[in-house]
C-alpha positions in Angstrom: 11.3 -7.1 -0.7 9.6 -4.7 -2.8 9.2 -5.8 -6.3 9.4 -2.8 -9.1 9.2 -4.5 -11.9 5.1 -5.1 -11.1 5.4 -0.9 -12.0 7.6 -0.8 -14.6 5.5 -3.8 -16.4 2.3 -2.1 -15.5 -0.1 -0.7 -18.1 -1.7 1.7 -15.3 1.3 3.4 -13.7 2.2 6.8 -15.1 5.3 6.8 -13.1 6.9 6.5 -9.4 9.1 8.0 -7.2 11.2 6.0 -4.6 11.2 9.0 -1.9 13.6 6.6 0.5 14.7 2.9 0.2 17.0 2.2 2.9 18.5 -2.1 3.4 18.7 -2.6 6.9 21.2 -5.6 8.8 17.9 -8.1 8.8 15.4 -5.9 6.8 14.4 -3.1 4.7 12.4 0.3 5.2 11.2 1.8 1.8 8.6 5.2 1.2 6.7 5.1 -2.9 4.6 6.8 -4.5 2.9 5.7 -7.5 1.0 7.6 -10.2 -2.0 5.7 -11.6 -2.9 7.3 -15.2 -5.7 7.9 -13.9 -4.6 10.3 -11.7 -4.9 8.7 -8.5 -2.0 8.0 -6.3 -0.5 5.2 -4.0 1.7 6.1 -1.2 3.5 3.3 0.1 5.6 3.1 3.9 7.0 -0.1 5.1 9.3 -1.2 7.4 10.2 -4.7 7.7 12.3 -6.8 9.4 12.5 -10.4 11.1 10.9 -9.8 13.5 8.8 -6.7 12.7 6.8 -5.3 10.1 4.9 -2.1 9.6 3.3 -0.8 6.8 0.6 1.5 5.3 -0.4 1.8 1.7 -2.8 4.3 1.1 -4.5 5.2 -2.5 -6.2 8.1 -2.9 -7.9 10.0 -6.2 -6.4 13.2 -7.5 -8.6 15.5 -4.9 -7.2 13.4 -2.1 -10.2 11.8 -1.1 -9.1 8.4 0.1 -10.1 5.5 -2.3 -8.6 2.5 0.2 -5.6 2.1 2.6 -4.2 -1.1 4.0 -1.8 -0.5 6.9 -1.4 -2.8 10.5 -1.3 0.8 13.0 -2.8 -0.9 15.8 -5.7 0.8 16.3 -8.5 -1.3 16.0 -8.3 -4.1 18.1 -11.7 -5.6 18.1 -11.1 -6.9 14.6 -10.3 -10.4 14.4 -7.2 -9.6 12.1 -5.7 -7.3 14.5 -3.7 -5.1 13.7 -4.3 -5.8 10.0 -6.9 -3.7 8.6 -8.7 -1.9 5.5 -10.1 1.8 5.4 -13.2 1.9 2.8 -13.8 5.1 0.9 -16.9 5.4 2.6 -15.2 5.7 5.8 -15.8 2.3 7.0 -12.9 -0.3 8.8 -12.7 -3.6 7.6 -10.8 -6.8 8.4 -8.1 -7.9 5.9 -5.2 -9.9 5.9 -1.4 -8.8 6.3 -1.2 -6.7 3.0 1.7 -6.9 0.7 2.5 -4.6 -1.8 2.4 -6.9 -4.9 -1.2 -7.9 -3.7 -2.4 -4.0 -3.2 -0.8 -3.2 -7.0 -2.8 -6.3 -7.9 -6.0 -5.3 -6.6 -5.6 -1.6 -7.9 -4.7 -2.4 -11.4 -7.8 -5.0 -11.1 -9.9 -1.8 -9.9 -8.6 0.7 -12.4 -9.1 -2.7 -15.2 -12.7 -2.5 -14.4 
C-alpha cells in the first residue's frame, strides 16, 4: 500500500496529484505524480497484487531530463536482480533491489537534502 503521509509530512514536496488509485479483490493499482520544490517531478505507476507486481517510478528535472527511475519492465535480463533495475542520468543500467515507493521518496528527499 502506498503511504501518503511520507508527502504530506515532507519538507520537499510542493504538491501531488493522485491521477488513478484503483483497490483491486487482492491488490491495488495507483498512477502519482509528485512535485519536488525544486521543480523536479516523480511519476509513480504500480500495480500490485499477490501474486504480481509492476512498477516504474521515474524522477525527472523540470526540462525532463531523467534524473533516476526504478521500475522491474523486464528488459534487462543479464542483471543479477532481474527484472529489478535502476536507469542513471547518465544513461547507464544498474542493478537494484525491488523498489518501493517509501524507499524512492526516501532516497529523493535524501538527494534533494544534500
Amino acid at each position: 500500500m502506498v503511504n501518503l503521509s511520507l508527502l504530506d509530512q515532507n519538507p520537499f514536496v510542493e504538491r501531488y496529484d493522485i491521477a488513478e488509485f484503483r483497490p483491486l479483490e487482492n491488490g491495488i493499482y495507483y498512477r502519482c505524480e509528485v512535485v519536488w520544490k525544486d521543480g523536479s517531478r516523480l511519476f509513480t505507476r504500480e500495480y500490485s497484487t499477490d501474486t504480481k507486481r509492476v512498477y516504474s517510478f521515474h524522477w525527472q528535472e523540470n526540462n525532463d531530463r531523467l534524473l533516476l527511475r526504478w521500475d522491474n519492465a523486464p528488459h534487462f535480463p543479464l542483471l543479477s536482480t532481474f527484472p529489478h533495475h535502476r536507469h542513471n542520468a547518465d544513461g547507464t543500467v544498474s542493478e537494484h533491489p525491488p523498489a518501493r515507493f517509501e524507499e524512492v521518496i526516501k532516497e529523493i528527499t535524501q538527494s534533494l537534502s544534500e
